[in-house]
Each structure stands twice: as C-alpha cells, then as structure tokens.
C-alpha positions as CSV (number, residue, x, y, z in Angstrom):
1,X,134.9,197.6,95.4
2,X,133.3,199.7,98.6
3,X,129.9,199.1,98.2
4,X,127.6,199.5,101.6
5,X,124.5,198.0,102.5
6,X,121.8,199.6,101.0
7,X,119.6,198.7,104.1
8,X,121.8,199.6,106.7
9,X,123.5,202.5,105.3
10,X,127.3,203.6,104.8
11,X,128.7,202.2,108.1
12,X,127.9,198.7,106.9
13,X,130.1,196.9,103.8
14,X,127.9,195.1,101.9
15,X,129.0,191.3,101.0
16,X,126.2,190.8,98.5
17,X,124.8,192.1,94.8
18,X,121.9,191.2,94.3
19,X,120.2,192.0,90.7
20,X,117.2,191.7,88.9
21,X,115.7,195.3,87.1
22,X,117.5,197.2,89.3
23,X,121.3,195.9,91.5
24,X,121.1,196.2,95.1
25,X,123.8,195.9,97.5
26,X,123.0,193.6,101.0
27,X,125.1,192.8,104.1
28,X,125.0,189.3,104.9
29,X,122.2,190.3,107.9
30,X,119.8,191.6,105.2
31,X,120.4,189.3,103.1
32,X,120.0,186.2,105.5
33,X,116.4,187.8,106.2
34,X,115.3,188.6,102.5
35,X,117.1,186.0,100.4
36,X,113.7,183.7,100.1
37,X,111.9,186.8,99.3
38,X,114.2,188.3,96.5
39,X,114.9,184.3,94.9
40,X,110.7,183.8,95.0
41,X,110.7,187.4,92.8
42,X,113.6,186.4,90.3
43,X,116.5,188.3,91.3
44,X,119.7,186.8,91.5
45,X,122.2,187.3,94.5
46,X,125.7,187.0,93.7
47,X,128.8,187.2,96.2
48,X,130.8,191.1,95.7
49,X,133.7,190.3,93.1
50,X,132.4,186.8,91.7
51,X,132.8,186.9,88.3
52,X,129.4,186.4,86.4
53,X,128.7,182.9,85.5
54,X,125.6,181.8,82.7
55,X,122.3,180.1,84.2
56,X,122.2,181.6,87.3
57,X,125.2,180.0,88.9
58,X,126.0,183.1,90.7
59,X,122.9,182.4,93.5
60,X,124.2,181.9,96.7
61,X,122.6,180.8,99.6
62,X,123.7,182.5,102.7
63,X,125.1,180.1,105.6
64,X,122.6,178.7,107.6
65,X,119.9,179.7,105.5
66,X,117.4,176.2,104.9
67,X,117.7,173.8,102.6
68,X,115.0,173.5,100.4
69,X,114.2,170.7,97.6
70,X,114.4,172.2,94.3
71,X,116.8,175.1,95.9
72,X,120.4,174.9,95.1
C-alpha cells in the first residue's frame, strides 16, 4: 500500500489510517498534531497494514504523544 498524506500531499507516505465516516490517510507529523482532536471526535487511528482488530484495539498513540489516564 502507497497511500500519501492527505495533509501534506503526494510527496509524503502516510504511516497512518485513520477512520470514522470517512478513512483518512496521516503522516506521523499530522498525526502527532491531530491525534487528541480526531480520538475526542471518535475516529479510530490504526497503523498502514495492521490487520483490523474488535473494540478499538487498532488506536495507536503516536510516540511521544502524552499519557493520559483513561487513554490507552
């Protein structure tokens, strides 16, 4: 899968789907900046070629990104 970064445009791979009504398809810049944003609204991020998993278990937290009580 070559998906780009739907921010950034086609010169940047994106390392992220992120889904909800709609898929989306982040770097891990955008996605370090909007993940709060998009998990607050009930979309779920998942990592580009993880399988899909029941319950959520796809969210994933991008490194460095705080930890929050409550937040996987």
């Amino acid at each position: 899968m070559n998906e780009t970064c739907d921010r950034c445009g086609p010169a940047v791979r994106a390392l992220f789907r992120v889904d909800r009504d709609a898929e989306l398809y982040l770097c891990g810049h955008c996605l370090d900046r909007l993940w709060r944003a998009l998990y607050d609204q009930g979309w779920t991020i998942w990592v580009i070629g993880e399988q899909a998993c029941a319950g959520g278990a796809g969210l994933t937290v991008p490194a460095g990104a705080p930890s929050e009580p409550g937040f996987p």
